[in-house]
Structures are given as structure tokens and as C-alpha cells.
PyMOL Python script that loads the backbone (N, CA, C, O; Angstrom):
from pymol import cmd

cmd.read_pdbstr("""\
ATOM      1  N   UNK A   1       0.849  -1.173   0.000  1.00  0.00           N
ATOM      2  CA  UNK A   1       0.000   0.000   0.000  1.00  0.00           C
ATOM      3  C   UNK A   1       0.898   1.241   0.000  1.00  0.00           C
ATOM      4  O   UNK A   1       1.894   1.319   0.720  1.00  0.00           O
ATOM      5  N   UNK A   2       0.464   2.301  -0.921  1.00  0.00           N
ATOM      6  CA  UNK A   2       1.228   3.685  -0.951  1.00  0.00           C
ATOM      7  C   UNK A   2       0.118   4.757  -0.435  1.00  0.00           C
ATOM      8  O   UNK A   2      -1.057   4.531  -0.147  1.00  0.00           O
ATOM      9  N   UNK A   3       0.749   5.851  -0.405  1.00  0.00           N
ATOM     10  CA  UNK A   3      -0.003   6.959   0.551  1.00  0.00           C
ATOM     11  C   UNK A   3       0.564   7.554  -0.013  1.00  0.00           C
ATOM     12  O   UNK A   3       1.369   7.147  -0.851  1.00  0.00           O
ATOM     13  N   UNK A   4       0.204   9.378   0.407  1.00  0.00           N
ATOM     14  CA  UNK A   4       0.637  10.567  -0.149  1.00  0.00           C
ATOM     15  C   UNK A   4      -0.577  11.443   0.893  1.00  0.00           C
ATOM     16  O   UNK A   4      -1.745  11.086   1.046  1.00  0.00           O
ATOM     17  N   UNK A   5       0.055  12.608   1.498  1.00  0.00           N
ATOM     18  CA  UNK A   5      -0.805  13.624   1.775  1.00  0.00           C
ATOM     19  C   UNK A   5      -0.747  14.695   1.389  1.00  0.00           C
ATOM     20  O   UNK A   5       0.285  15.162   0.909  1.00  0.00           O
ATOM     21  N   UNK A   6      -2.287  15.602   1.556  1.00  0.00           N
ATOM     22  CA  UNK A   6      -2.259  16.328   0.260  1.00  0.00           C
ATOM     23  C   UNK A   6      -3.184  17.578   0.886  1.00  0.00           C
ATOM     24  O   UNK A   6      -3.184  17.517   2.115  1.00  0.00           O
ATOM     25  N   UNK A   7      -3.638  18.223   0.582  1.00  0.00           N
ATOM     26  CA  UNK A   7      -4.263  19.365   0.906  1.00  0.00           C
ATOM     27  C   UNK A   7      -4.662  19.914   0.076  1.00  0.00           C
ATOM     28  O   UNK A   7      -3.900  20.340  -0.792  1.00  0.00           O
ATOM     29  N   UNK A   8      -6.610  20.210  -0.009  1.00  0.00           N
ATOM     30  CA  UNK A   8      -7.631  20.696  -0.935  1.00  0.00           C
ATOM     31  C   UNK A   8      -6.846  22.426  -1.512  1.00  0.00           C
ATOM     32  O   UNK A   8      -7.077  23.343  -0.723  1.00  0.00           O
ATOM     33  N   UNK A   9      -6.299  22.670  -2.333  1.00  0.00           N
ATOM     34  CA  UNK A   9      -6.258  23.725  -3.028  1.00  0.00           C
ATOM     35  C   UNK A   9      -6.803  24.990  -3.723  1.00  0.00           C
ATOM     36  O   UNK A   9      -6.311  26.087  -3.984  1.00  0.00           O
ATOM     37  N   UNK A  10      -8.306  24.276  -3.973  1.00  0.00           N
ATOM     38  CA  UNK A  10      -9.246  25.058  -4.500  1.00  0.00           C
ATOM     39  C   UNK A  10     -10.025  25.877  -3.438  1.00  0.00           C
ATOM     40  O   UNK A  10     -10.286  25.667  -2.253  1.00  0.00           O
ATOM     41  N   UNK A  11     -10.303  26.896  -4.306  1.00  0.00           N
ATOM     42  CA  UNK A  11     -11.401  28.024  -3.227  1.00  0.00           C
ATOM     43  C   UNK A  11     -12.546  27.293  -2.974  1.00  0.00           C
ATOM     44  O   UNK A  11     -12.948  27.082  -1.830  1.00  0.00           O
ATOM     45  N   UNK A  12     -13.147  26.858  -4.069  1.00  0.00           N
ATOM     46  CA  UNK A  12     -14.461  26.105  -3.624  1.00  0.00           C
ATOM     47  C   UNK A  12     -14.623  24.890  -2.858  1.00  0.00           C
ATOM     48  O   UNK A  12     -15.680  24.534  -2.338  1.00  0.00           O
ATOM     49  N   UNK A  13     -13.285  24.139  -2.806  1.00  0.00           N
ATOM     50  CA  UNK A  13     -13.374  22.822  -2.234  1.00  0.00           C
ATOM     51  C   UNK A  13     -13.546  21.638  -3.087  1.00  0.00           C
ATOM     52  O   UNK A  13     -13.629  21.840  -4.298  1.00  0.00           O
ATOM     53  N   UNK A  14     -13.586  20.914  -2.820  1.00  0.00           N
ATOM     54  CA  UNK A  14     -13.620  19.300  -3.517  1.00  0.00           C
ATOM     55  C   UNK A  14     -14.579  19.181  -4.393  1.00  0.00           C
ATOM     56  O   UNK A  14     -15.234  18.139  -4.423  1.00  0.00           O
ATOM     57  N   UNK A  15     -14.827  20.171  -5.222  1.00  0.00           N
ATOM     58  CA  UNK A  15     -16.209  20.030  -5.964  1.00  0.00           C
ATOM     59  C   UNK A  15     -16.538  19.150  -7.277  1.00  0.00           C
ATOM     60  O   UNK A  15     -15.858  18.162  -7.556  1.00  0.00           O
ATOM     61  N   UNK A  16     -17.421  19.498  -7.913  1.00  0.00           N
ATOM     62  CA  UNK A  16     -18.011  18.301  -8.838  1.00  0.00           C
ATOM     63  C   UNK A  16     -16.706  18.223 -10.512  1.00  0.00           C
ATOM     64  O   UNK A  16     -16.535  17.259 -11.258  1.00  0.00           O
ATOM     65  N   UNK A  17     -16.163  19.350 -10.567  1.00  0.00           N
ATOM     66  CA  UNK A  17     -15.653  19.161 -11.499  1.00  0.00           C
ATOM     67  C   UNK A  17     -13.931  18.957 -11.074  1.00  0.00           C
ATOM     68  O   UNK A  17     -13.130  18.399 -11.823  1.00  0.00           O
ATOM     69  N   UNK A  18     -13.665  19.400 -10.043  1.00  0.00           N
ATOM     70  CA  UNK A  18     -12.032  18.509  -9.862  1.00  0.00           C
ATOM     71  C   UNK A  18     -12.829  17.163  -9.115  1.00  0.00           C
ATOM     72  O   UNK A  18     -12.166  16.188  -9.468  1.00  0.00           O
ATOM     73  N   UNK A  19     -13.850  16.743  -8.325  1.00  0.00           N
ATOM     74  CA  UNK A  19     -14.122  15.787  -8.742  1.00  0.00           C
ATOM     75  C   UNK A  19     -13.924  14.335  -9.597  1.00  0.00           C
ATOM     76  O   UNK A  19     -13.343  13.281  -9.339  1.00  0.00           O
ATOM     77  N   UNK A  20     -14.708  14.832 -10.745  1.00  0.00           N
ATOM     78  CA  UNK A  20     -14.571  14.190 -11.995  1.00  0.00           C
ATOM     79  C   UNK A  20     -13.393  14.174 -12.288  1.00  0.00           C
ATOM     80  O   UNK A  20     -13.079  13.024 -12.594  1.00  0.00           O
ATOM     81  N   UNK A  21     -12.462  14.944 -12.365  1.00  0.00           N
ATOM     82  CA  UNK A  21     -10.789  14.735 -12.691  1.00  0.00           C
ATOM     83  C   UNK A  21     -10.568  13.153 -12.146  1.00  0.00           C
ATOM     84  O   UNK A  21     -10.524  12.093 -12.770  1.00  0.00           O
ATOM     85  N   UNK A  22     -10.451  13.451 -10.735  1.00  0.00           N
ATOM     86  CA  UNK A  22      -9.980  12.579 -10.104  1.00  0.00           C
ATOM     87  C   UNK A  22     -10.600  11.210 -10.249  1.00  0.00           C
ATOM     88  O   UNK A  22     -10.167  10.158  -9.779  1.00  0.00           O
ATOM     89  N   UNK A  23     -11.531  11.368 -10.874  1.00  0.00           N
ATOM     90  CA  UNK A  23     -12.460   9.726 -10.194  1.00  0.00           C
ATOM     91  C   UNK A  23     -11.676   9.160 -12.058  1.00  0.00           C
ATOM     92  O   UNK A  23     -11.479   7.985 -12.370  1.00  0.00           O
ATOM     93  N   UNK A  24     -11.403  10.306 -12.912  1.00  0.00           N
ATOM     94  CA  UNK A  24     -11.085  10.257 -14.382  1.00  0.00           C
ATOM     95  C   UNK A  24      -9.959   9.289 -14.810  1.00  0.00           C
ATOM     96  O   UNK A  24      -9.792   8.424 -15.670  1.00  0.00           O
ATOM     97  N   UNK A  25      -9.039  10.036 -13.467  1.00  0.00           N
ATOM     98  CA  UNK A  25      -7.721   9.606 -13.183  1.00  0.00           C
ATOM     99  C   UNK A  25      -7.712   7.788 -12.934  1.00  0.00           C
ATOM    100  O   UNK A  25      -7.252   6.880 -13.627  1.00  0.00           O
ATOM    101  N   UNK A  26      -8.570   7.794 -11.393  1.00  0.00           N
ATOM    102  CA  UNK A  26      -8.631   6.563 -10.561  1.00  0.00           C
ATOM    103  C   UNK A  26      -8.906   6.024 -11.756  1.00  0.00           C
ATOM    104  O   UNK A  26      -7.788   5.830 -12.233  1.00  0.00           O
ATOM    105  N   UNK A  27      -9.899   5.573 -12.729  1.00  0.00           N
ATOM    106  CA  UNK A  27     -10.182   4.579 -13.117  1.00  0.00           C
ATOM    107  C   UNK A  27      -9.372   4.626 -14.608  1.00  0.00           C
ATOM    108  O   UNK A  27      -9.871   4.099 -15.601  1.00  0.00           O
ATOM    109  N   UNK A  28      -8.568   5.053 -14.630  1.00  0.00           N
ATOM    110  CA  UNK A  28      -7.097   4.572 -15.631  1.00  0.00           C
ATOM    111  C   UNK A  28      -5.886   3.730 -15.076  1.00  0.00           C
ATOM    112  O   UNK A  28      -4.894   3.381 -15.716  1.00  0.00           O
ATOM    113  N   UNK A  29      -6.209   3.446 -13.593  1.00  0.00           N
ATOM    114  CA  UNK A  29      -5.372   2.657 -13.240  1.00  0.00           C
ATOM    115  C   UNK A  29      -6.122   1.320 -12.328  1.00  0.00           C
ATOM    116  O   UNK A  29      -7.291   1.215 -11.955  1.00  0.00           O
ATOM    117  N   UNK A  30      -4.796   0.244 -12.118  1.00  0.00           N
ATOM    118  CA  UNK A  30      -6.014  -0.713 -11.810  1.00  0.00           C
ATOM    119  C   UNK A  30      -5.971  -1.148 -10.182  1.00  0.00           C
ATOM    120  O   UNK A  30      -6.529  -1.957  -9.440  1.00  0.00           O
ATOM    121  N   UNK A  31      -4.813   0.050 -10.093  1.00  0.00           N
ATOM    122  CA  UNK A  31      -5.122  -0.242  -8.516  1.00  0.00           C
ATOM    123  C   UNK A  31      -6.360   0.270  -7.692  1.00  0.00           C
ATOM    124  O   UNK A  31      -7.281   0.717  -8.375  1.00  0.00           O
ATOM    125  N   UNK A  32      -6.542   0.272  -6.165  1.00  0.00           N
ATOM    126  CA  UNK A  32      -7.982   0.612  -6.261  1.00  0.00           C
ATOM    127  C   UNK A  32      -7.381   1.654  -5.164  1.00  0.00           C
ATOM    128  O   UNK A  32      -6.488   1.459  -4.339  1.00  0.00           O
ATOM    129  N   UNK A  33      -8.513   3.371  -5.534  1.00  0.00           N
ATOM    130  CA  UNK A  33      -7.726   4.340  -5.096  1.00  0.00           C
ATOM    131  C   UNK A  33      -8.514   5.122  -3.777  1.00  0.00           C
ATOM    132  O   UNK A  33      -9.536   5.665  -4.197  1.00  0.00           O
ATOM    133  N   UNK A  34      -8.376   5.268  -2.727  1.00  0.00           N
ATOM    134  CA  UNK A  34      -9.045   5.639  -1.894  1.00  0.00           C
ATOM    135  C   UNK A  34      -8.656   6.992  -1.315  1.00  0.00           C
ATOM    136  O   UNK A  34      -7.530   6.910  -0.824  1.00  0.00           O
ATOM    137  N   UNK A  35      -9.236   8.330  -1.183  1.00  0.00           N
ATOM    138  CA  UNK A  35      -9.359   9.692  -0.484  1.00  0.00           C
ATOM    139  C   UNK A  35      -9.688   9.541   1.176  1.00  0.00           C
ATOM    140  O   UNK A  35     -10.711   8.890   1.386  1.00  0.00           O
ATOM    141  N   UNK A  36      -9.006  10.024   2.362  1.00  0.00           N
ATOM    142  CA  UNK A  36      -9.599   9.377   3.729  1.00  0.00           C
ATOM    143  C   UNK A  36      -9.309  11.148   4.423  1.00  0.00           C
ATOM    144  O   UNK A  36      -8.273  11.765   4.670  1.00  0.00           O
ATOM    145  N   UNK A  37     -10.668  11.476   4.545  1.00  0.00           N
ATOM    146  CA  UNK A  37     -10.735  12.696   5.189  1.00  0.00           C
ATOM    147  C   UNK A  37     -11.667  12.839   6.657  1.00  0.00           C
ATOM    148  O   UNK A  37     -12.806  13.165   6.993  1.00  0.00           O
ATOM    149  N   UNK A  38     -10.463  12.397   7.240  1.00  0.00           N
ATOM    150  CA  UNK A  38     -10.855  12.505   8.707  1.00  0.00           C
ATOM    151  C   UNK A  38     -11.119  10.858   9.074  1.00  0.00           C
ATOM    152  O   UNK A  38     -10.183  10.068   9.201  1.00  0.00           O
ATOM    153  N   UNK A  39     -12.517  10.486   9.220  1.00  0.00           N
ATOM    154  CA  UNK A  39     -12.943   9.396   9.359  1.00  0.00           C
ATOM    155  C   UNK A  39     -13.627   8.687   7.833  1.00  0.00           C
ATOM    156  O   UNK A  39     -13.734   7.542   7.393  1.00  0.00           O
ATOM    157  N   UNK A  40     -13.933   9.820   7.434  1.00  0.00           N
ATOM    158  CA  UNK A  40     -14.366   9.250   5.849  1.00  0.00           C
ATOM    159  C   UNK A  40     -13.674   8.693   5.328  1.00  0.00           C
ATOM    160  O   UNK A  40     -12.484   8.838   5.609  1.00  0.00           O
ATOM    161  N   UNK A  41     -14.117   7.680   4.200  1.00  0.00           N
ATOM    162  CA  UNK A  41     -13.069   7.089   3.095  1.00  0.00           C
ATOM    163  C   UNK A  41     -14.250   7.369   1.788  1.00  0.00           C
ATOM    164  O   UNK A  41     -15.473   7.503   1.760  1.00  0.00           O
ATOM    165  N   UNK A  42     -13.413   7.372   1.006  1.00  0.00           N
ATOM    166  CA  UNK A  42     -13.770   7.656  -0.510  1.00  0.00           C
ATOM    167  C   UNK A  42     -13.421   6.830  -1.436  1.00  0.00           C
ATOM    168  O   UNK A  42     -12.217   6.712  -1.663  1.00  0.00           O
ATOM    169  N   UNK A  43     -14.284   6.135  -2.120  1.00  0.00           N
ATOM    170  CA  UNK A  43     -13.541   5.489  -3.256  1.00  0.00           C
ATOM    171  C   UNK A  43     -13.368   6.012  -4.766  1.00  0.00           C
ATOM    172  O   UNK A  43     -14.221   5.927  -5.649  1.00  0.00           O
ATOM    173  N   UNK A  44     -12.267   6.490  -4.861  1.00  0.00           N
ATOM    174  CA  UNK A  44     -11.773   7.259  -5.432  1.00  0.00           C
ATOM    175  C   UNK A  44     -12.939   7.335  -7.215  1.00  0.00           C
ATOM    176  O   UNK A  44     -13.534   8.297  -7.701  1.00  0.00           O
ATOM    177  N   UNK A  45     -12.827   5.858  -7.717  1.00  0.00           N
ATOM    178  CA  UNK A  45     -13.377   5.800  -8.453  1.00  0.00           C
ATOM    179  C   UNK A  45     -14.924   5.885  -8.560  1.00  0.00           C
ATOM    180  O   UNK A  45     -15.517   5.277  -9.451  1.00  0.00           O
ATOM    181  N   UNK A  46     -15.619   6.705  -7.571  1.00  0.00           N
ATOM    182  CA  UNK A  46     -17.083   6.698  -7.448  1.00  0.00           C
ATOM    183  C   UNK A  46     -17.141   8.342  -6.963  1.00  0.00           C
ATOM    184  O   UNK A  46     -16.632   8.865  -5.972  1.00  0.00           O
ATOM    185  N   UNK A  47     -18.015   8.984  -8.126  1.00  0.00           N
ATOM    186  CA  UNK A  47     -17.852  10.747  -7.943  1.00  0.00           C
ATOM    187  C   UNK A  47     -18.745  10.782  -6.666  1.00  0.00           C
ATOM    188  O   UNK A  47     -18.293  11.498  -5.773  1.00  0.00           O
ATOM    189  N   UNK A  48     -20.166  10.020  -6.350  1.00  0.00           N
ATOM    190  CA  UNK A  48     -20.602  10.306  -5.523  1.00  0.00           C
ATOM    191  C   UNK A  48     -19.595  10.325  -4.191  1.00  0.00           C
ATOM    192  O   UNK A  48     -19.148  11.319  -3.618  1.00  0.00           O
ATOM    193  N   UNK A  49     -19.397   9.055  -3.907  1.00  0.00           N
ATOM    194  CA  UNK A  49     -18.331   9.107  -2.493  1.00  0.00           C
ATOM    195  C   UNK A  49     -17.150  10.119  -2.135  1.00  0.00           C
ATOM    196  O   UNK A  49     -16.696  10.090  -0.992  1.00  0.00           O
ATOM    197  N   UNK A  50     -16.639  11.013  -3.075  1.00  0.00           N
ATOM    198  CA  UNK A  50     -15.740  11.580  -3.398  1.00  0.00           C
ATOM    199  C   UNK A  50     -16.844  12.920  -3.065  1.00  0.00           C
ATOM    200  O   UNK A  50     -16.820  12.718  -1.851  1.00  0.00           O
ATOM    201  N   UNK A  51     -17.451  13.695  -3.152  1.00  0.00           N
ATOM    202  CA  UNK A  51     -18.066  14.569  -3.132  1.00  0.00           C
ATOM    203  C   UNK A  51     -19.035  14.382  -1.367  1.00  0.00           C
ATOM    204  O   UNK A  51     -19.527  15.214  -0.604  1.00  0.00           O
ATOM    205  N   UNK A  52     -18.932  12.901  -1.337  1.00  0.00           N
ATOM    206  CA  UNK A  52     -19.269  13.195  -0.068  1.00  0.00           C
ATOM    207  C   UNK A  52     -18.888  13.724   1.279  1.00  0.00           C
ATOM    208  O   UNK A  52     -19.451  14.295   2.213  1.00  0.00           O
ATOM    209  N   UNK A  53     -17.232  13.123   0.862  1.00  0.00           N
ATOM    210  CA  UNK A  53     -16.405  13.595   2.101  1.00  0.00           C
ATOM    211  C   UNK A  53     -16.511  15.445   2.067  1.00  0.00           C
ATOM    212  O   UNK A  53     -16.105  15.917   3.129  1.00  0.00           O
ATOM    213  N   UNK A  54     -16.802  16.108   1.430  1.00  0.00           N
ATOM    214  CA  UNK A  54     -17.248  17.452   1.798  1.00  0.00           C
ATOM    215  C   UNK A  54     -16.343  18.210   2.018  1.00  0.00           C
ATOM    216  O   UNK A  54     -16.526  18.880   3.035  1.00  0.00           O
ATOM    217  N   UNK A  55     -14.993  18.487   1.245  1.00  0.00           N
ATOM    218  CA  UNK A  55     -13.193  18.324   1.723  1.00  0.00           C
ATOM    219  C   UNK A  55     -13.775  20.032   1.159  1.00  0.00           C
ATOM    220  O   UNK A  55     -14.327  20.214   0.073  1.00  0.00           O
ATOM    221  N   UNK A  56     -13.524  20.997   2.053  1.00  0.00           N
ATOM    222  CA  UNK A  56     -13.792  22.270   1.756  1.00  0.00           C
ATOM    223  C   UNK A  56     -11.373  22.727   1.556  1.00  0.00           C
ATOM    224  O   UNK A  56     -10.386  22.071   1.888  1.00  0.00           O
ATOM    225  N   UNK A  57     -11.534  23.984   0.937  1.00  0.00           N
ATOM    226  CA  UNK A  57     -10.101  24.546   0.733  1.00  0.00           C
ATOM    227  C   UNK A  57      -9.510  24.469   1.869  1.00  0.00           C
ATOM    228  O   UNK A  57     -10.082  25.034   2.801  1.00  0.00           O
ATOM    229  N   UNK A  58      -8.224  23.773   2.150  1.00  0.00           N
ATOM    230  CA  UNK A  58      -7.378  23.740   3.421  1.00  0.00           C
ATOM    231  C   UNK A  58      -7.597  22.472   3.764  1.00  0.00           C
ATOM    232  O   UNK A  58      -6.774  22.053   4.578  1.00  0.00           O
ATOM    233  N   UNK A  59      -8.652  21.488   3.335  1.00  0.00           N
ATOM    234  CA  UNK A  59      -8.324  20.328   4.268  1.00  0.00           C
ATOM    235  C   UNK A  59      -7.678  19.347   3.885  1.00  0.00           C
ATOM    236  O   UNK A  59      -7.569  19.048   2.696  1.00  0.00           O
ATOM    237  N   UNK A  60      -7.056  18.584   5.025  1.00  0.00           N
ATOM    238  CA  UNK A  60      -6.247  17.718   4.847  1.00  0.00           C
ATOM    239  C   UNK A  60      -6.440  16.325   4.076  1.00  0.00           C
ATOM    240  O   UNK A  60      -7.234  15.636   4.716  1.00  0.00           O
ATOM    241  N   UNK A  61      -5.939  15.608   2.800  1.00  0.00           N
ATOM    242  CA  UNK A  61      -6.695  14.454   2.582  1.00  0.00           C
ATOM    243  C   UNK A  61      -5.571  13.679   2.957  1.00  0.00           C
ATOM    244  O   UNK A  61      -4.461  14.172   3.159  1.00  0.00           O
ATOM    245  N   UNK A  62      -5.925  12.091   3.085  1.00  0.00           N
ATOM    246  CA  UNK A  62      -4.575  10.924   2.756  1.00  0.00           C
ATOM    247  C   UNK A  62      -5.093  10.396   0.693  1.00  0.00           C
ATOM    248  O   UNK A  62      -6.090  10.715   0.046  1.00  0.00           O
ATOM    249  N   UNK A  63      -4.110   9.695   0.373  1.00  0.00           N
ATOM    250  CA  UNK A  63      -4.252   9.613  -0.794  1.00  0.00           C
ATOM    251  C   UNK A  63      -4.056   7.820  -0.427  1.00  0.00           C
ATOM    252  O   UNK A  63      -3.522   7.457   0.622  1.00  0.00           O
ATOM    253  N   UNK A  64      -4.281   7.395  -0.875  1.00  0.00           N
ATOM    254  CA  UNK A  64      -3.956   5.527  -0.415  1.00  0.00           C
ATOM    255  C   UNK A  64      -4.143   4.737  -1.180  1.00  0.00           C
ATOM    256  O   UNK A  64      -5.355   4.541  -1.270  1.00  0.00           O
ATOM    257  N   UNK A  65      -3.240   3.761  -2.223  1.00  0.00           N
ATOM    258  CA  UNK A  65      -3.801   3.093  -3.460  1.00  0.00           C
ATOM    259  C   UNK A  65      -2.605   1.831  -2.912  1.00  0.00           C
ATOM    260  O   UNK A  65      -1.479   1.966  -2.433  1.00  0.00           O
ATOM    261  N   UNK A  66      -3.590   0.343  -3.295  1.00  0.00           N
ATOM    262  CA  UNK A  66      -3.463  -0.699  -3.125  1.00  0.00           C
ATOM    263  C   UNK A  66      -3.456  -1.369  -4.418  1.00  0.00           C
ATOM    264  O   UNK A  66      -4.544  -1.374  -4.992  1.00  0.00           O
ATOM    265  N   UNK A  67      -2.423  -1.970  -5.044  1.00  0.00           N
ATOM    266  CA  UNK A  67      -2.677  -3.012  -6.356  1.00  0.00           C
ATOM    267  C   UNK A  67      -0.979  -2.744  -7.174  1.00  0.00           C
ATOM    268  O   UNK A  67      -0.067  -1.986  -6.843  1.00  0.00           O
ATOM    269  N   UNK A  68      -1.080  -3.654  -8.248  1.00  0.00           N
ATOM    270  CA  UNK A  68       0.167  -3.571  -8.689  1.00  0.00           C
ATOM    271  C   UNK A  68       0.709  -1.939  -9.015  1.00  0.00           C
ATOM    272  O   UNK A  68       1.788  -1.500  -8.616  1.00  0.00           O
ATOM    273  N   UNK A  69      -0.275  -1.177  -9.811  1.00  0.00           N
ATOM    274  CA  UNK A  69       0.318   0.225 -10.042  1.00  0.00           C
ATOM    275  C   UNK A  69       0.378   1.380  -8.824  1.00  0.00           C
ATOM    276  O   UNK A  69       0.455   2.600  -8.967  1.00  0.00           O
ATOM    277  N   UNK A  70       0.330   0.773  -7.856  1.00  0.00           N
ATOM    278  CA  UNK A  70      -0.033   2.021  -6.650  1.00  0.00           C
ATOM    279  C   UNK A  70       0.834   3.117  -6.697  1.00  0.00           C
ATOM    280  O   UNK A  70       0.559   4.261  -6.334  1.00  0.00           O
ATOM    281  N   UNK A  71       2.345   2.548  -7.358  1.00  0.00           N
ATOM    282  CA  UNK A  71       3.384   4.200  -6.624  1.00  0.00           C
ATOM    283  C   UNK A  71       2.745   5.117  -7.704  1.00  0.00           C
ATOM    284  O   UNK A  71       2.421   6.274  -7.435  1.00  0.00           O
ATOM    285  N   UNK A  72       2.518   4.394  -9.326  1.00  0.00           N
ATOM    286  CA  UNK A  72       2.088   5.549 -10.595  1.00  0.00           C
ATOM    287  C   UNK A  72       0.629   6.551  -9.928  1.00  0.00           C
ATOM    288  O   UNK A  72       0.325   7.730 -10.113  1.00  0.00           O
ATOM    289  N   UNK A  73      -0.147   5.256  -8.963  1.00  0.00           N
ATOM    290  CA  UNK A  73      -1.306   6.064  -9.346  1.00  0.00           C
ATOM    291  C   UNK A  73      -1.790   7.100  -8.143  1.00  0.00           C
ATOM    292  O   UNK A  73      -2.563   8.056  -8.198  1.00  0.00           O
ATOM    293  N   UNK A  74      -1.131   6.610  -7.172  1.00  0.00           N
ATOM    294  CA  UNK A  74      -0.502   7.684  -5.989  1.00  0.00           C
ATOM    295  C   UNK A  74       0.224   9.081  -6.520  1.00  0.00           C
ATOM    296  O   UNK A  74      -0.018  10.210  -6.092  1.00  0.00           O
ATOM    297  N   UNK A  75       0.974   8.799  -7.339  1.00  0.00           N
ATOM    298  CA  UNK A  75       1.895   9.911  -7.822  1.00  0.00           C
ATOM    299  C   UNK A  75       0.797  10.441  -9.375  1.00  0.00           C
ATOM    300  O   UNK A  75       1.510  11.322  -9.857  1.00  0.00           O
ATOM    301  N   UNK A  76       0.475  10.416  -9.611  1.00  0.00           N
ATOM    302  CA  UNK A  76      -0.698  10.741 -10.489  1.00  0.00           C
ATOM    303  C   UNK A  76      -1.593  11.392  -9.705  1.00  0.00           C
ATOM    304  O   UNK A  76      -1.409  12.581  -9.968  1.00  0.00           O
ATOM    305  N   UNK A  77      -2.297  11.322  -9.043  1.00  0.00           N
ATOM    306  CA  UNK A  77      -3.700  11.631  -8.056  1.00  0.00           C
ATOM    307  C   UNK A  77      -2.911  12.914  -7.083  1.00  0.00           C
ATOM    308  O   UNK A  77      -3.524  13.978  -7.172  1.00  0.00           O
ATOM    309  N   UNK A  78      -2.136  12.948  -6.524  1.00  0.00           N
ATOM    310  CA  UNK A  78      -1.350  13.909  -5.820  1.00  0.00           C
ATOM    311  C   UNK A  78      -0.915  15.083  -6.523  1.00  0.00           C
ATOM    312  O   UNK A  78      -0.817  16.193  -6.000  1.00  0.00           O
ATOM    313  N   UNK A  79      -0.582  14.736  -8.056  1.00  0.00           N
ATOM    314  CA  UNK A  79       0.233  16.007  -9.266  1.00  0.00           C
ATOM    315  C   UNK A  79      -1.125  16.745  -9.056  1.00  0.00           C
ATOM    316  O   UNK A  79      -1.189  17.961  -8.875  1.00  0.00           O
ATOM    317  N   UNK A  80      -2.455  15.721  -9.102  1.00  0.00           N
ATOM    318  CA  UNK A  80      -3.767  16.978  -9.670  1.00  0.00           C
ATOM    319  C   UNK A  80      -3.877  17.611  -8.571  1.00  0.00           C
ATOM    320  O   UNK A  80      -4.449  18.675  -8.809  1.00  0.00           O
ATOM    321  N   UNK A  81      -3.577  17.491  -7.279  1.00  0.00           N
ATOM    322  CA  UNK A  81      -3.765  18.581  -6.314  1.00  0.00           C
ATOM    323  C   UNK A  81      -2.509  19.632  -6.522  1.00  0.00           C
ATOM    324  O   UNK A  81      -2.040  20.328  -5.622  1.00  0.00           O
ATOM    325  N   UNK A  82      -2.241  19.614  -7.343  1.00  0.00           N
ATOM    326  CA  UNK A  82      -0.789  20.501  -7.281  1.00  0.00           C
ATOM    327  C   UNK A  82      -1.348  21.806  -8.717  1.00  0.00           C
ATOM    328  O   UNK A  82      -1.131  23.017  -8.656  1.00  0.00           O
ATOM    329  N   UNK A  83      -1.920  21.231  -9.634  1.00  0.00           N
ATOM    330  CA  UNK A  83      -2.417  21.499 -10.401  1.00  0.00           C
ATOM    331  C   UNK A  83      -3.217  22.895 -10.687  1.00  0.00           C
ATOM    332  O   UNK A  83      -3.811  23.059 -11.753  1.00  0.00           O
TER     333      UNK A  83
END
""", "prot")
cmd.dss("prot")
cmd.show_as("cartoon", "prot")
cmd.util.cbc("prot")
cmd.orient("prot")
């Protein structure tokens, strides 16, 4: 398992269209990619769950991907918060 922490960037927060980036991202790879904000978990590849955690600008996420590609798709998913 790989990790990465990361911190929401946007003014608006985790919203529907960096969203969609991300869930865009997750499912180009075949590891399976999970967002964990606070007590929440997110599965990366599902926009609803991802929009649920409610990650407003400033908050803290973990990034966490399990499967053969984890370091690519860890290091992929982390660039778009940089973005």
C-alpha cells in the first residue's frame, strides 16, 4: 500500500468538477484508489463518495492506493492537487 498527503487547493473545495478529474484519473489505473478525510473514506473511483467527504479549501486528505500500479497512481492523483 502507498499513501501521499495532500491538501484541498481550491477556493471552492472538492467540488463536482475537480471531482470528476480525479475519479477520471482513478479509473485509468487498476489499482484501487481511496481519499480518507478525517474518518471518511472515498472510493476514489465513485464521484458520488468523493463529493461526499465534503473536503472544503485547506483540508487535509490521505491519498492511499493498493494493487500492482499504486506508486504511478498515488503519484498521479497527488500532481492533480498541485495542479
Amino acid at each position: 500500500m502507498k499513501h501521499a498527503k495532500v491538501t484541498v487547493p481550491w477556493s471552492e473545495g472538492l467540488h463536482l468538477r475537480q471531482a470528476v478529474r480525479l475519479v477520471k484519473v482513478a479509473q485509468s489505473f487498476q489499482a484501487r484508489i481511496f481519499l480518507k478525510c478525517g474518518e471518511r473514506i472515498a472510493d476514489l473511483r465513485s464521484i458520488l463518495s468523493v463529493l461526499a467527504l465534503c473536503a472544503t479549501m485547506g483540508t487535509p486528505l490521505d491519498v492511499e492506493a493498493v494493487g500492482e500500479d499504486e506508486q504511478e497512481a498515488v503519484q498521479t492523483v497527488t500532481q492533480l492537487f498541485w495542479e
